[in-house]
N, C-alpha and C positions, 0 to 999 in steps of 0.2 A: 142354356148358353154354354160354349166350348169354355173352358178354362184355358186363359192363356198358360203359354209355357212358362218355366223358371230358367231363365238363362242363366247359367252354370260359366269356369271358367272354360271348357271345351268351349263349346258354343262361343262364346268370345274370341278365344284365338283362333277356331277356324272362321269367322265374320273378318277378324281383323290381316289376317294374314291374306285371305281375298281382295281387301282392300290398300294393303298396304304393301303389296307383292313382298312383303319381306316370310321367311321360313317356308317360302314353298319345295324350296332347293332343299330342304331336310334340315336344315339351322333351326335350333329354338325357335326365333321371331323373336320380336319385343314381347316382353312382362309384361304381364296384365293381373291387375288386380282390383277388388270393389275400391272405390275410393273413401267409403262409410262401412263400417263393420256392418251386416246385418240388415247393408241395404245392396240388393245383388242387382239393380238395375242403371248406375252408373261405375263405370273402371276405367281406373287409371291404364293408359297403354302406352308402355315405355316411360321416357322422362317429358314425352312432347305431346301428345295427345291423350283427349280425355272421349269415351264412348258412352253415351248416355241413349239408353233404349227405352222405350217407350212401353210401360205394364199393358196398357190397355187402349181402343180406338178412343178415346178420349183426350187421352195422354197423346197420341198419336198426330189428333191431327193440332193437337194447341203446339207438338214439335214443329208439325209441317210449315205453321202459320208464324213462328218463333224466327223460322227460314228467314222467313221472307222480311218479316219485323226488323231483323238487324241490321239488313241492307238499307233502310230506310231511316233507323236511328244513328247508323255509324257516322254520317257527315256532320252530324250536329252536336253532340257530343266528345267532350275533351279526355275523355277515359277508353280504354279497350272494348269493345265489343268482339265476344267470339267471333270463330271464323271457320265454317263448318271445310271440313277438305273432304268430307264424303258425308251421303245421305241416302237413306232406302227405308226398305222393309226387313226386318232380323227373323223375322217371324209374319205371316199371310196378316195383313194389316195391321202389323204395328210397327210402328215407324222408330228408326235409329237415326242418332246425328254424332258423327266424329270430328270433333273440335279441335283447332290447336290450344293447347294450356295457354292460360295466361301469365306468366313467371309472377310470383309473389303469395305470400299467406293469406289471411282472409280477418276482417275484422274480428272475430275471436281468439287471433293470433298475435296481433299488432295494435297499439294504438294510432289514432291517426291528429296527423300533426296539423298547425295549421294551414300548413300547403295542402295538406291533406281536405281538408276543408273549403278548400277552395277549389280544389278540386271536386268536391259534393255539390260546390255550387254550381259550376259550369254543366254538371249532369245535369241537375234540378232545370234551368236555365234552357239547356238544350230541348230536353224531354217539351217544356213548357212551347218551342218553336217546331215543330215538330208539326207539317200541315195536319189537320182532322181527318182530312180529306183521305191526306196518304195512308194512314195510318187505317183506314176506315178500308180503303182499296185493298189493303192488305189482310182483312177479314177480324183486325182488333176489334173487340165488341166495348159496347157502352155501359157503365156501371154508375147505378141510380148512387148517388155521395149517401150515407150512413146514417142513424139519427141518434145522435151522439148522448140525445134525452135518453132512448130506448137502453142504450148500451152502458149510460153511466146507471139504470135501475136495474138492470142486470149485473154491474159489477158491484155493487152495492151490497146485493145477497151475496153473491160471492166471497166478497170482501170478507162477511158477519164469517163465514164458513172458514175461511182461513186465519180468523183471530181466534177464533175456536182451536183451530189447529197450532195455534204459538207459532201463524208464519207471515202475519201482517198484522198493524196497527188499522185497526179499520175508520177508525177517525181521519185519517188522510182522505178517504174518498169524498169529507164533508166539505172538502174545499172547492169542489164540483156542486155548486146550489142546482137546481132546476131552471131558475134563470139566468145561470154563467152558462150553461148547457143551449140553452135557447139562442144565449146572444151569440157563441160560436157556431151557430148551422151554416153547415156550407150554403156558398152565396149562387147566387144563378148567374151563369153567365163566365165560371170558373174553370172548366171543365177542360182537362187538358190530357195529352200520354202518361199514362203514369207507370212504372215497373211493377208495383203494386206485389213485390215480394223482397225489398230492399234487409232481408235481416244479413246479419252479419257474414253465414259463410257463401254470401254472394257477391259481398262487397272484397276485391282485392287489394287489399295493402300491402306494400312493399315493404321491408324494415326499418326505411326512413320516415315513413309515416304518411306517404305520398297514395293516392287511391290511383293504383294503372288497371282498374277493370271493373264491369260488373257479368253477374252471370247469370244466367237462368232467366227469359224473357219472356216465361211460358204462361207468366198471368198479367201481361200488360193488357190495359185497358184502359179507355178513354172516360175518365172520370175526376172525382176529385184528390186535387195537388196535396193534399194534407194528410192524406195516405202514405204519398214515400216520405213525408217528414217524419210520421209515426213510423214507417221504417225503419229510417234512421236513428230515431229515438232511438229504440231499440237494438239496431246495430253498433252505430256509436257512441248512444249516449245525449242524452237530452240538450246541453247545452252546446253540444259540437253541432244536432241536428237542426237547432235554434238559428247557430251561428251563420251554417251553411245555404240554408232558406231564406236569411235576412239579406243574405248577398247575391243569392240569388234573385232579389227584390218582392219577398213573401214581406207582407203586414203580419203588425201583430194576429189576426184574426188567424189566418190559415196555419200560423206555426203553434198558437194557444188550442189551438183543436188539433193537429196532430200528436201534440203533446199528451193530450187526454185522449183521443183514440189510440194512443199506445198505453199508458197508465191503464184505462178501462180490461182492454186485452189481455195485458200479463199478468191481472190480478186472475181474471179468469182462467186463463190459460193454466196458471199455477195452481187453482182450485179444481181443474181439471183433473189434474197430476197427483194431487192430496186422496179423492177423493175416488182412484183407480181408473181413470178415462186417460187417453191418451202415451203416446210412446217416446215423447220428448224426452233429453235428459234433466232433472231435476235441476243437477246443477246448472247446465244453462239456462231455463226456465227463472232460476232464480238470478242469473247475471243478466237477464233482461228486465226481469220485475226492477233491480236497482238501478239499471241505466237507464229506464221510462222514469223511474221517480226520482233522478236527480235534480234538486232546486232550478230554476234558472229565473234571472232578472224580470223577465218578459212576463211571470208571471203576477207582477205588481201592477202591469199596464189592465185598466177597470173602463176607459173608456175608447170604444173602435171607432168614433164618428170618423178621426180620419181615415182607418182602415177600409171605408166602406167600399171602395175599388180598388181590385187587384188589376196588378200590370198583367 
Protein backbone atom coordinates (compact mmCIF):
# COMPACT_ATOMS: atom_id res chain seq x y z
CA UNK A 1 0.00 0.00 0.00
CA UNK A 2 1.34 3.64 -1.11
CA UNK A 3 1.70 5.68 2.08
CA UNK A 4 -0.11 8.63 2.14
CA UNK A 5 1.55 11.88 2.07
CA UNK A 6 2.24 14.29 5.26
CA UNK A 7 0.85 17.45 4.50
CA UNK A 8 3.25 20.11 5.57
CA UNK A 9 2.60 23.99 5.89
CA UNK A 10 3.84 24.46 1.83
CA UNK A 11 1.45 22.03 0.78
CA UNK A 12 -1.34 23.91 2.56
CA UNK A 13 -0.61 27.44 1.36
CA UNK A 14 -0.15 26.44 -2.01
CA UNK A 15 -3.98 24.11 -1.80
CA UNK A 16 -5.25 27.28 -0.11
CA UNK A 17 -3.99 30.13 -2.18
CA UNK A 18 -5.56 27.97 -5.30
CA UNK A 19 -8.59 28.16 -3.63
CA UNK A 20 -8.78 31.30 -2.26
CA UNK A 21 -7.09 33.36 -5.23
CA UNK A 22 -5.48 35.28 -2.33
CA UNK A 23 -1.10 35.50 -2.59
CA UNK A 24 -0.98 34.38 -6.06
CA UNK A 25 -0.09 38.06 -6.94
CA UNK A 26 3.27 37.42 -4.69
CA UNK A 27 1.48 38.79 -1.20
CA UNK A 28 1.84 36.26 1.74
CA UNK A 29 -1.83 34.95 1.55
CA UNK A 30 -3.60 34.26 4.72
CA UNK A 31 -1.67 32.32 7.82
CA UNK A 32 -2.10 28.92 8.07
CA UNK A 33 -1.34 26.88 10.71
CA UNK A 34 -2.36 23.18 12.49
CA UNK A 35 -5.00 24.05 14.63
CA UNK A 36 -3.84 21.03 17.39
CA UNK A 37 -0.11 20.87 17.89
CA UNK A 38 1.05 17.45 16.55
CA UNK A 39 -1.85 17.04 14.62
CA UNK A 40 -0.86 18.14 10.93
CA UNK A 41 -4.18 17.15 9.14
CA UNK A 42 -6.42 20.05 10.09
CA UNK A 43 -5.15 24.36 9.96
CA UNK A 44 -6.33 27.05 10.75
CA UNK A 45 -6.37 29.58 7.39
CA UNK A 46 -6.48 32.98 8.31
CA UNK A 47 -9.03 34.21 11.11
CA UNK A 48 -12.09 32.65 8.82
CA UNK A 49 -11.43 29.44 7.57
CA UNK A 50 -10.62 26.09 8.94
CA UNK A 51 -8.88 23.29 6.07
CA UNK A 52 -9.41 19.90 7.32
CA UNK A 53 -7.64 17.05 4.96
CA UNK A 54 -8.42 13.81 4.96
CA UNK A 55 -5.15 10.95 6.12
CA UNK A 56 -6.53 8.23 4.44
CA UNK A 57 -9.58 6.84 1.67
CA UNK A 58 -11.49 6.18 4.71
CA UNK A 59 -11.25 9.47 6.13
CA UNK A 60 -12.02 10.50 2.75
CA UNK A 61 -14.96 9.52 1.73
CA UNK A 62 -16.87 9.69 5.62
CA UNK A 63 -15.47 13.76 4.50
CA UNK A 64 -17.34 13.29 1.25
CA UNK A 65 -20.51 11.79 2.86
CA UNK A 66 -20.07 14.54 6.05
CA UNK A 67 -20.70 16.90 2.52
CA UNK A 68 -23.60 15.97 1.90
CA UNK A 69 -24.94 15.17 5.81
CA UNK A 70 -25.02 18.89 6.68
CA UNK A 71 -27.12 20.08 4.07
CA UNK A 72 -29.48 17.68 5.31
CA UNK A 73 -29.20 18.50 9.10
CA UNK A 74 -28.89 22.35 8.76
CA UNK A 75 -32.70 23.03 8.46
CA UNK A 76 -33.48 21.13 11.52
CA UNK A 77 -31.18 22.07 13.88
CA UNK A 78 -31.06 25.58 16.08
CA UNK A 79 -27.00 25.60 16.18
CA UNK A 80 -24.38 26.36 13.30
CA UNK A 81 -23.49 23.62 11.00
CA UNK A 82 -20.35 24.20 9.05
CA UNK A 83 -20.33 25.42 5.57
CA UNK A 84 -17.82 23.95 3.37
CA UNK A 85 -16.69 27.01 0.60
CA UNK A 86 -14.49 24.52 -1.27
CA UNK A 87 -14.02 20.69 -1.45
CA UNK A 88 -11.65 18.27 -3.50
CA UNK A 89 -8.90 16.08 -3.58
CA UNK A 90 -5.21 17.48 -1.65
CA UNK A 91 -3.65 14.61 -2.48
CA UNK A 92 -5.02 11.40 -5.58
CA UNK A 93 -7.83 10.20 -3.42
CA UNK A 94 -7.96 11.94 -0.38
CA UNK A 95 -10.42 14.23 0.12
CA UNK A 96 -10.07 18.03 1.73
CA UNK A 97 -12.96 20.24 2.96
CA UNK A 98 -12.44 24.09 3.59
CA UNK A 99 -14.90 25.51 6.05
CA UNK A 100 -15.98 28.80 7.33
CA UNK A 101 -14.96 28.99 11.31
CA UNK A 102 -17.49 29.12 13.44
CA UNK A 103 -16.81 32.25 15.69
CA UNK A 104 -16.75 31.06 19.48
CA UNK A 105 -14.44 28.58 21.82
CA UNK A 106 -15.23 25.01 22.36
CA UNK A 107 -16.73 23.27 25.54
CA UNK A 108 -13.24 22.87 26.96
CA UNK A 109 -13.10 26.56 26.86
CA UNK A 110 -16.41 27.89 28.14
CA UNK A 111 -19.02 26.62 30.28
CA UNK A 112 -22.39 26.37 29.05
CA UNK A 113 -25.17 28.31 30.49
CA UNK A 114 -28.61 27.34 30.73
CA UNK A 115 -29.40 29.00 27.32
CA UNK A 116 -26.79 26.96 26.63
CA UNK A 117 -28.60 23.97 27.33
CA UNK A 118 -31.37 24.69 25.57
CA UNK A 119 -29.65 25.02 22.95
CA UNK A 120 -28.36 21.19 23.33
CA UNK A 121 -31.81 20.58 23.36
CA UNK A 122 -33.05 21.75 20.24
CA UNK A 123 -29.79 19.85 18.66
CA UNK A 124 -30.89 16.52 20.47
CA UNK A 125 -34.56 17.50 19.19
CA UNK A 126 -33.55 18.15 15.67
CA UNK A 127 -31.15 15.30 15.05
CA UNK A 128 -34.15 13.14 16.57
CA UNK A 129 -36.53 14.70 13.32
CA UNK A 130 -34.18 14.26 10.97
CA UNK A 131 -36.10 11.71 7.98
CA UNK A 132 -34.17 7.93 8.21
CA UNK A 133 -34.68 8.06 4.92
CA UNK A 134 -32.64 11.30 4.29
CA UNK A 135 -30.14 10.54 6.20
CA UNK A 136 -29.82 6.99 4.75
CA UNK A 137 -29.96 8.70 1.02
CA UNK A 138 -27.12 10.41 2.08
CA UNK A 139 -24.91 7.09 2.64
CA UNK A 140 -25.07 7.49 6.96
CA UNK A 141 -24.84 4.05 7.95
CA UNK A 142 -26.63 2.12 10.66
CA UNK A 143 -25.08 1.29 14.17
CA UNK A 144 -26.32 -1.87 16.17
CA UNK A 145 -27.04 0.37 20.03
CA UNK A 146 -24.12 -1.15 22.55
CA UNK A 147 -24.54 -3.71 25.24
CA UNK A 148 -23.97 -1.70 28.07
CA UNK A 149 -23.77 -5.30 30.28
CA UNK A 150 -20.77 -6.02 28.05
CA UNK A 151 -19.22 -2.69 28.55
CA UNK A 152 -19.89 -2.16 32.31
CA UNK A 153 -17.66 -5.94 32.70
CA UNK A 154 -15.19 -4.33 30.87
CA UNK A 155 -15.15 -1.17 32.77
CA UNK A 156 -15.18 -2.99 35.88
CA UNK A 157 -11.64 -4.63 35.16
CA UNK A 158 -10.61 -1.58 34.36
CA UNK A 159 -11.89 0.25 37.05
CA UNK A 160 -9.72 -2.80 39.67
CA UNK A 161 -6.62 -1.27 37.25
CA UNK A 162 -7.02 2.22 37.92
CA UNK A 163 -7.56 2.01 41.77
CA UNK A 164 -4.38 0.12 41.51
CA UNK A 165 -3.02 3.13 39.93
CA UNK A 166 -4.50 5.77 42.93
CA UNK A 167 -6.77 7.17 39.90
CA UNK A 168 -10.24 5.97 40.67
CA UNK A 169 -12.48 4.54 43.59
CA UNK A 170 -13.45 1.41 42.05
CA UNK A 171 -16.41 0.98 44.14
CA UNK A 172 -18.29 3.67 42.14
CA UNK A 173 -18.74 1.23 39.37
CA UNK A 174 -20.81 -1.10 41.89
CA UNK A 175 -23.55 1.14 41.41
CA UNK A 176 -24.03 -0.24 37.88
CA UNK A 177 -25.55 -3.97 39.23
CA UNK A 178 -26.11 -6.39 36.11
CA UNK A 179 -29.61 -5.81 36.37
CA UNK A 180 -29.57 -1.85 36.28
CA UNK A 181 -27.47 -2.81 33.19
CA UNK A 182 -30.11 -4.95 31.71
CA UNK A 183 -33.00 -2.66 32.48
CA UNK A 184 -31.17 0.33 30.64
CA UNK A 185 -30.75 -1.59 26.97
CA UNK A 186 -31.56 0.26 24.33
CA UNK A 187 -35.22 -0.17 23.32
CA UNK A 188 -36.30 -1.10 19.68
CA UNK A 189 -37.90 1.11 17.90
CA UNK A 190 -35.27 4.15 19.18
CA UNK A 191 -33.08 4.58 16.49
CA UNK A 192 -32.47 7.85 15.30
CA UNK A 193 -29.37 10.61 13.67
CA UNK A 194 -27.15 10.70 16.03
CA UNK A 195 -23.48 12.86 15.71
CA UNK A 196 -22.04 10.18 17.60
CA UNK A 197 -18.85 12.22 18.40
CA UNK A 198 -20.33 15.14 20.64
CA UNK A 199 -17.02 15.57 22.94
CA UNK A 200 -16.38 18.85 23.91
CA UNK A 201 -13.92 20.51 21.32
CA UNK A 202 -16.89 19.91 18.78
CA UNK A 203 -19.18 21.43 20.66
CA UNK A 204 -18.98 25.53 20.10
CA UNK A 205 -19.59 27.87 22.88
CA UNK A 206 -19.61 31.23 22.92
CA UNK A 207 -18.48 33.29 26.19
CA UNK A 208 -21.94 33.68 27.25
CA UNK A 209 -22.42 30.21 27.43
CA UNK A 210 -24.79 30.09 24.55
CA UNK A 211 -23.76 26.60 22.04
CA UNK A 212 -23.69 28.50 18.26
CA UNK A 213 -22.07 25.30 16.67
CA UNK A 214 -21.18 21.76 16.23
CA UNK A 215 -18.32 20.30 14.28
CA UNK A 216 -17.02 17.43 12.83
CA UNK A 217 -20.11 15.22 11.30
CA UNK A 218 -17.82 12.51 10.14
CA UNK A 219 -19.16 9.74 12.38
CA UNK A 220 -23.03 10.35 12.33
CA UNK A 221 -24.86 7.35 12.25
CA UNK A 222 -28.39 6.28 12.46
CA UNK A 223 -28.41 4.58 15.81
CA UNK A 224 -29.05 4.93 19.47
CA UNK A 225 -30.07 8.64 21.08
CA UNK A 226 -28.12 7.74 24.32
CA UNK A 227 -24.86 8.04 22.54
CA UNK A 228 -24.88 11.99 22.15
CA UNK A 229 -26.21 12.23 25.69
CA UNK A 230 -22.97 10.25 26.70
CA UNK A 231 -21.37 12.79 24.62
CA UNK A 232 -22.47 15.29 26.13
CA UNK A 233 -21.84 13.81 29.42
CA UNK A 234 -18.68 14.18 28.73
CA UNK A 235 -18.41 17.44 27.02
CA UNK A 236 -20.49 19.28 29.40
CA UNK A 237 -21.05 17.51 32.05
CA UNK A 238 -23.57 15.07 33.38
CA UNK A 239 -26.21 16.99 34.75
CA UNK A 240 -26.09 19.73 31.98
CA UNK A 241 -26.32 16.50 29.44
CA UNK A 242 -29.25 15.24 31.74
CA UNK A 243 -30.88 18.55 31.65
CA UNK A 244 -30.64 19.00 27.84
CA UNK A 245 -32.06 15.39 26.83
CA UNK A 246 -34.93 15.87 29.36
CA UNK A 247 -35.95 18.81 27.29
CA UNK A 248 -35.49 17.47 24.53
CA UNK A 249 -38.14 15.00 25.64
CA UNK A 250 -35.63 11.87 26.50
CA UNK A 251 -37.16 9.54 29.67
CA UNK A 252 -35.37 8.64 32.37
CA UNK A 253 -34.30 5.45 30.42
CA UNK A 254 -32.13 6.84 27.47
CA UNK A 255 -30.54 9.64 29.65
CA UNK A 256 -29.58 6.73 32.76
CA UNK A 257 -27.85 4.89 29.90
CA UNK A 258 -26.09 7.54 28.31
CA UNK A 259 -24.94 8.39 31.61
CA UNK A 260 -23.27 5.13 32.11
CA UNK A 261 -22.14 4.66 28.55
CA UNK A 262 -20.15 7.57 29.25
CA UNK A 263 -19.08 6.62 33.01
CA UNK A 264 -18.06 3.04 31.53
CA UNK A 265 -15.87 4.73 28.69
CA UNK A 266 -13.79 7.27 30.54
CA UNK A 267 -12.86 4.78 33.03
CA UNK A 268 -11.44 2.88 30.38
CA UNK A 269 -10.27 5.37 28.26
CA UNK A 270 -8.27 6.67 31.37
CA UNK A 271 -7.00 3.05 32.02
CA UNK A 272 -5.92 3.17 28.50
CA UNK A 273 -3.72 6.21 29.28
CA UNK A 274 -2.23 4.54 32.77
CA UNK A 275 -1.46 1.71 31.25
CA UNK A 276 0.71 3.38 27.87
CA UNK A 277 -2.23 2.92 25.14
CA UNK A 278 -3.34 5.78 23.48
CA UNK A 279 -2.47 9.57 22.77
CA UNK A 280 -5.12 11.66 24.50
CA UNK A 281 -4.00 14.21 26.99
CA UNK A 282 -4.22 13.01 30.48
CA UNK A 283 -5.37 15.90 31.76
CA UNK A 284 -8.35 15.92 29.53
CA UNK A 285 -8.97 12.28 29.87
CA UNK A 286 -9.33 13.01 33.41
CA UNK A 287 -11.77 16.39 32.93
CA UNK A 288 -14.07 13.94 31.33
CA UNK A 289 -13.69 10.98 33.83
CA UNK A 290 -15.14 13.95 36.31
CA UNK A 291 -17.74 15.41 34.27
CA UNK A 292 -19.25 11.61 33.27
CA UNK A 293 -19.31 11.02 37.07
CA UNK A 294 -20.85 14.06 38.23
CA UNK A 295 -23.96 13.04 40.60
CA UNK A 296 -27.31 13.89 39.01
CA UNK A 297 -31.01 13.60 40.39
CA UNK A 298 -32.20 11.06 37.76
CA UNK A 299 -30.08 8.70 39.22
CA UNK A 300 -32.62 7.87 42.14
CA UNK A 301 -35.39 7.15 39.49
CA UNK A 302 -35.34 2.72 40.02
CA UNK A 303 -38.53 2.41 38.20
CA UNK A 304 -38.90 2.88 33.94
CA UNK A 305 -42.52 1.50 33.63
CA UNK A 306 -43.34 4.83 32.43
CA UNK A 307 -40.20 5.29 30.41
CA UNK A 308 -41.06 2.51 28.39
CA UNK A 309 -41.88 4.73 25.02
CA UNK A 310 -39.80 7.21 23.83
CA UNK A 311 -41.09 10.17 21.79
Amino acid sequence: MTQAPTPTADTVRRLVRSLLKEGTDGSAGPEVRPVTEGREHTWWVGTRHVLRLAPDRESSARRRRELRLRDVVRPHVPVAVPTSVAHGDWAPGLAYTLDTKVPGGTAEEHDVSAVGEADLAGLLTGLRAVPARQAEAVGVPRTAPRSLEALRRMAVHAAERLAAADEFDAARLHQLTPPGAAQLAAQTGTSVLTHHGLIGEHVVVSADGRVRGILDWTEASLGDPAEDIAGLAVAVGSPAAVRAATLAGYGARPCLRGLWLARCDTVMRLTDHVEGRGSTSPTLLRTRLRRAWEPILLERVTDFKEDDTEP
